[in-house]
C-alpha positions in Angstrom: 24.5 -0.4 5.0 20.6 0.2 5.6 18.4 -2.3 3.5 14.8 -2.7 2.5 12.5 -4.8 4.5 12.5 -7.9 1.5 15.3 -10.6 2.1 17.7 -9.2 -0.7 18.0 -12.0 -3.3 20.9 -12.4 -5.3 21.4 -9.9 -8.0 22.3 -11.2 -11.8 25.6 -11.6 -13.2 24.5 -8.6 -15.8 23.1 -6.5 -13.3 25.5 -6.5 -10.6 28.2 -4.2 -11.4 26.1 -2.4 -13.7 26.0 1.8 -12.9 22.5 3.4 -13.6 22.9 7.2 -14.9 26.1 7.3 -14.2 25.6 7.2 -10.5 23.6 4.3 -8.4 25.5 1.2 -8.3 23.1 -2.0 -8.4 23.3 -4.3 -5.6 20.6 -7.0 -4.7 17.5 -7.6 -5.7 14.6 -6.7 -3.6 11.5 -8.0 -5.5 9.5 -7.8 -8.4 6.0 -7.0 -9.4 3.8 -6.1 -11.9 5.3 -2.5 -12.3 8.7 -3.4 -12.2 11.8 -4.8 -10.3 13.5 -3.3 -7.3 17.0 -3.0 -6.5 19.4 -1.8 -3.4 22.0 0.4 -4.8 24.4 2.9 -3.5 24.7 6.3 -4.6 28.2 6.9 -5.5 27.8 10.5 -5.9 26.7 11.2 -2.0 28.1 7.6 -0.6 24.0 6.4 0.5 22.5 3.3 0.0 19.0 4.1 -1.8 16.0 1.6 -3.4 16.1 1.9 -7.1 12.8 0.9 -8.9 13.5 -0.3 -12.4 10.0 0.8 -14.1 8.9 -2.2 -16.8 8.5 -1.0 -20.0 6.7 -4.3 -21.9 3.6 -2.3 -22.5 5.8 0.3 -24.4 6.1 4.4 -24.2 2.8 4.3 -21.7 5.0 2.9 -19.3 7.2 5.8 -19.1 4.4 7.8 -18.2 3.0 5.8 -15.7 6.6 5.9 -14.1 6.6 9.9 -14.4 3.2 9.7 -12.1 4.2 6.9 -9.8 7.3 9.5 -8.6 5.4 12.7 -8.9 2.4 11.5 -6.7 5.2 9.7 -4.5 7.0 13.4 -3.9 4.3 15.5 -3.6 3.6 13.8 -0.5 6.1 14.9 2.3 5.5 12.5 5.6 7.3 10.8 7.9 4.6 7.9 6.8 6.0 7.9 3.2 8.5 6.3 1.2 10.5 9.7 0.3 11.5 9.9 -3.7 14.9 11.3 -4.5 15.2 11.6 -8.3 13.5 10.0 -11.5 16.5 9.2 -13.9 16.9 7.6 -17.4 19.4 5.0 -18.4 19.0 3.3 -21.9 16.0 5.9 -22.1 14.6 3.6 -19.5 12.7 5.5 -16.7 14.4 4.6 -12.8 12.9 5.4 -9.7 15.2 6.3 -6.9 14.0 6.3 -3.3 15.2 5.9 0.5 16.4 2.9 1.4 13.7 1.4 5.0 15.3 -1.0 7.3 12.8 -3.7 8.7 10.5 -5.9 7.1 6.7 -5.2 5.2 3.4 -5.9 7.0 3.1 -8.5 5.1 6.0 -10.6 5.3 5.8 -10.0 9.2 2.4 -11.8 9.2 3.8 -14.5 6.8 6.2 -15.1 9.8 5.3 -14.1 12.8 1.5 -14.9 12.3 -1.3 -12.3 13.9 0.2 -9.1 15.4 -1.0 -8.2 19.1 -3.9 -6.1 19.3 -1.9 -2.9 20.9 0.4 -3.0 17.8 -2.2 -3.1 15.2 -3.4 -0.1 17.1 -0.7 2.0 16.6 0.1 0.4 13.4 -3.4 2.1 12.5 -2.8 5.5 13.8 0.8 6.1 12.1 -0.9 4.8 8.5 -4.2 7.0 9.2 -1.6 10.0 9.7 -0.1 8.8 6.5 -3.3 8.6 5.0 -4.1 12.2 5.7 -0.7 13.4 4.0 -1.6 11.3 1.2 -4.9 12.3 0.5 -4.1 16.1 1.3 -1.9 16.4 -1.4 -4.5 15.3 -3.6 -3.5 11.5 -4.3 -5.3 8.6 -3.9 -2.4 5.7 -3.0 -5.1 2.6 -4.6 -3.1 0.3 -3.1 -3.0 -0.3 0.2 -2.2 -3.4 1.7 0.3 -5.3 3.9 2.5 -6.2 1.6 2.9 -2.1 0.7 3.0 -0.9 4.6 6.8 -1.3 6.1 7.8 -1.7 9.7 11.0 -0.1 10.0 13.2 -0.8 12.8 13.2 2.9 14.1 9.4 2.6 14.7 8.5 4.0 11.4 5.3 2.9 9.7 5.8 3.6 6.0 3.4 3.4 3.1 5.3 2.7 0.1 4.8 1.8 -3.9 2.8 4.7 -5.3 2.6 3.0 -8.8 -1.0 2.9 -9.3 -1.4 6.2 -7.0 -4.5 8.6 -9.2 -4.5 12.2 -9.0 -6.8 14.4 -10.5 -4.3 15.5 -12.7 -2.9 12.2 -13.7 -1.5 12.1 -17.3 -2.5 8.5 -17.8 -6.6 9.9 -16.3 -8.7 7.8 -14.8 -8.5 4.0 -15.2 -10.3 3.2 -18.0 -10.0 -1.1 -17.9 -11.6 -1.5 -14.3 -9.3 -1.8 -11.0 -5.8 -2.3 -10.4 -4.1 -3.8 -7.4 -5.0 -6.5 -5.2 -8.6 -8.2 -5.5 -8.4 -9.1 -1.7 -7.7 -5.6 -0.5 -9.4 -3.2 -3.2 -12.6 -1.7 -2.7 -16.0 -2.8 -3.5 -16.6 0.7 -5.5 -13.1 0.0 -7.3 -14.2 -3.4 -8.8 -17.6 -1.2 -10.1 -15.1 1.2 -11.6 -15.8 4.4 -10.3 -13.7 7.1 -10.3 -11.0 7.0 -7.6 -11.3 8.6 -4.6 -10.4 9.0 -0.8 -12.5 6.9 0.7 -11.3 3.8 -1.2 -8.2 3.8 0.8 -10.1 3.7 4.0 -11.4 0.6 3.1 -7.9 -1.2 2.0 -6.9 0.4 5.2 -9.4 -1.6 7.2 -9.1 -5.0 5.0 -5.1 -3.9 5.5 -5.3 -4.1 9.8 -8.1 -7.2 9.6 -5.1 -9.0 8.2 -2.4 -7.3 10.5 -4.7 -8.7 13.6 -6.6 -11.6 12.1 -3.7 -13.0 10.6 -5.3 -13.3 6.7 -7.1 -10.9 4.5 -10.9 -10.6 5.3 -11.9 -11.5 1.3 -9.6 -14.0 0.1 -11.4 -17.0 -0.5 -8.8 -18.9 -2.5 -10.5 -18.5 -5.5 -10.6 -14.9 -7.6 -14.1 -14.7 -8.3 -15.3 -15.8 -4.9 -12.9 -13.0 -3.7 -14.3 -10.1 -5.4 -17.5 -11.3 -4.7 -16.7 -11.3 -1.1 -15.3 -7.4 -1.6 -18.2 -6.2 -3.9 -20.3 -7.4 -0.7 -18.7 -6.1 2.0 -18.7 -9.5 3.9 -15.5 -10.4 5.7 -14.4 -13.1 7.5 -15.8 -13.4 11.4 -13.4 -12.0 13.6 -11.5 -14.0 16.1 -8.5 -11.9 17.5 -9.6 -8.4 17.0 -11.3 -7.7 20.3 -11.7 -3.6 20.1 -10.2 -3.0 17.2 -13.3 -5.0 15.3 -15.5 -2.0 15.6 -12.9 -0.2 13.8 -12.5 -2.4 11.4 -15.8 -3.0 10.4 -16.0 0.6 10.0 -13.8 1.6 7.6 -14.9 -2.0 5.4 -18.7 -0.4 5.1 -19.4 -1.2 1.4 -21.0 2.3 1.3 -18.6 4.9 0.7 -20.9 7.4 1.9 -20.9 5.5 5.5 -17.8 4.3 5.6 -15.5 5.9 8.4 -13.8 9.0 7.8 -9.9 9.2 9.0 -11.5 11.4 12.2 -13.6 8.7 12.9 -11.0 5.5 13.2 -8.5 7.9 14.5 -11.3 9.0 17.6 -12.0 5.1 17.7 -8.6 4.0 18.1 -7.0 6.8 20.3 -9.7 6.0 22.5 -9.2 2.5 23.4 -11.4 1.2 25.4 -15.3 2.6 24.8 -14.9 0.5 21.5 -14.8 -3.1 23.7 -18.4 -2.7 24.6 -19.2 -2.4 20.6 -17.3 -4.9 19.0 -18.6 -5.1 15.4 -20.2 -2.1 13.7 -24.2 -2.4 12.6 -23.4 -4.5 9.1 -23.5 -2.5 6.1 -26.4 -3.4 3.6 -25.3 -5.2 0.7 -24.7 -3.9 -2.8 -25.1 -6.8 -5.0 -23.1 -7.1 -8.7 -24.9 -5.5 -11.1 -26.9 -2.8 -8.5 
């Protein structure tokens, strides 16, 4: 049997056997986060294993929408470099989210164990989630989210972006945020934490904090403490690079604070496919700061 990139933990007593619509039989527990738990199960019906994502529901009926957008904006995206959703079924009225089941591990628990990735691999790393990108933002979604812990290695060389559950689209039920960001302070963008309206480019720059962190070995902004974090995003100032070599020019790139001069997918994509012009420029000209309340 095929299994998700998390170290399966073991499932509850309640939850083991139990048989969601009829059909997916729950195995082990994946993980958990703030949008819900997921679970290995296998499809009785066609004899697969698949992920199933058990949507939370503690902030009541909105919930259900939210979990209605996660797998529309999920599907309408049809890449090699995304998670692929196969149905959105009910149980106990409660909304599941069923999806391939990846082999291999995240970005992010690879770093966690194997420390920094070699510069070549970040490279190509780059490339397959800049294709993925592309699909993503082609369809119309913006995927909010990116960062290691969300990017999956799988052992047949894929490069999958996965958990579209704070993915916007212009058509979103639940609109626009209306209480500021959501997702990860270190990996967000600076034009996120403002609260503007979310678009494109604001993946570009999770993608670059994402393949600091894939190279460096930690995330260009955390700073151990959550308000010298966003600070540190909201300024565009990450951590010096050590490792990065070529791919800092990159990098510093797609982390402009600008969204206006941040690089486009053409541009990283040009950069990276062309190796070795970027070692003789190995930081890009340092964005002017945008300070709070600009």
């Amino acid at each position: 049997m095929r299994t998700l990139p998390h170290a399966p933990r073991p499932a509850a007593a309640e939850q083991d056997e139990r048989l969601i619509a009829g059909r997916y039989r729950l195995g082990a527990l994946l993980g958990r986060g703030g949008m819900g738990s997921v679970w290995l199960a296998d499809d009785e019906l066609l004899d697969r294993p698949v992920a199933i994502k058990q949507v939370t529901l503690d902030e009541g009926p909105g919930a259900r929408v939210r979990a209605l957008d996660e797998a529309r904006a999920a599907a309408s995206v049809v890449h090699p470099g995304t998670v692929r959703i196969l149905d959105l079924v009910r149980d106990a009225d409660d909304p599941w989210i069923v999806m391939e089941a990846l082999t291999g591990r995240t970005l992010g628990a690879t770093i966690k164990q194997d420390g920094p990735l070699p510069v070549e691999q970040v490279r190509r790393i780059g490339l397959r989630l800049l294709d993925a990108l592309e699909a993503v933002h082609r369809a119309g979604v913006v995927h909010r989210d990116v960062k290691p812990g969300n990017v999956q290695l799988c052992d047949d060389g894929r490069v999958v972006l996965i958990d579209f559950g704070i993915a916007w689209t212009p058509d979103d039920a639940s609109g626009p945020p209306a209480d500021g960001f959501q997702g990860s302070p270190a990996f967000v963008s600076p034009e996120q934490l403002y609260g503007s309206r979310p678009e494109p480019a604001s993946d570009l720059f999770s993608l670059g904090a994402t393949l600091y962190a894939a190279v460096e070995g930690r995330s260009p902004f955390d700073r151990g403490d959550l308000f010298a974090t966003v600070l540190a995003v909201t300024e565009a100032t990450p951590a010096p690079f050590h490792r990065a070599g070529p791919l800092a020019r990159v990098i510093a790139g797609l982390l402009a604070a600008d969204p206006a001069q941040r690089w486009t997918i053409a541009q990283a994509r040009s950069a990276l496919l062309s190796r070795g012009d970027a070692g003789h420029d190995h930081v890009a000209k340092k964005p002017a700061r945008r300070m709070i309340g600009s």
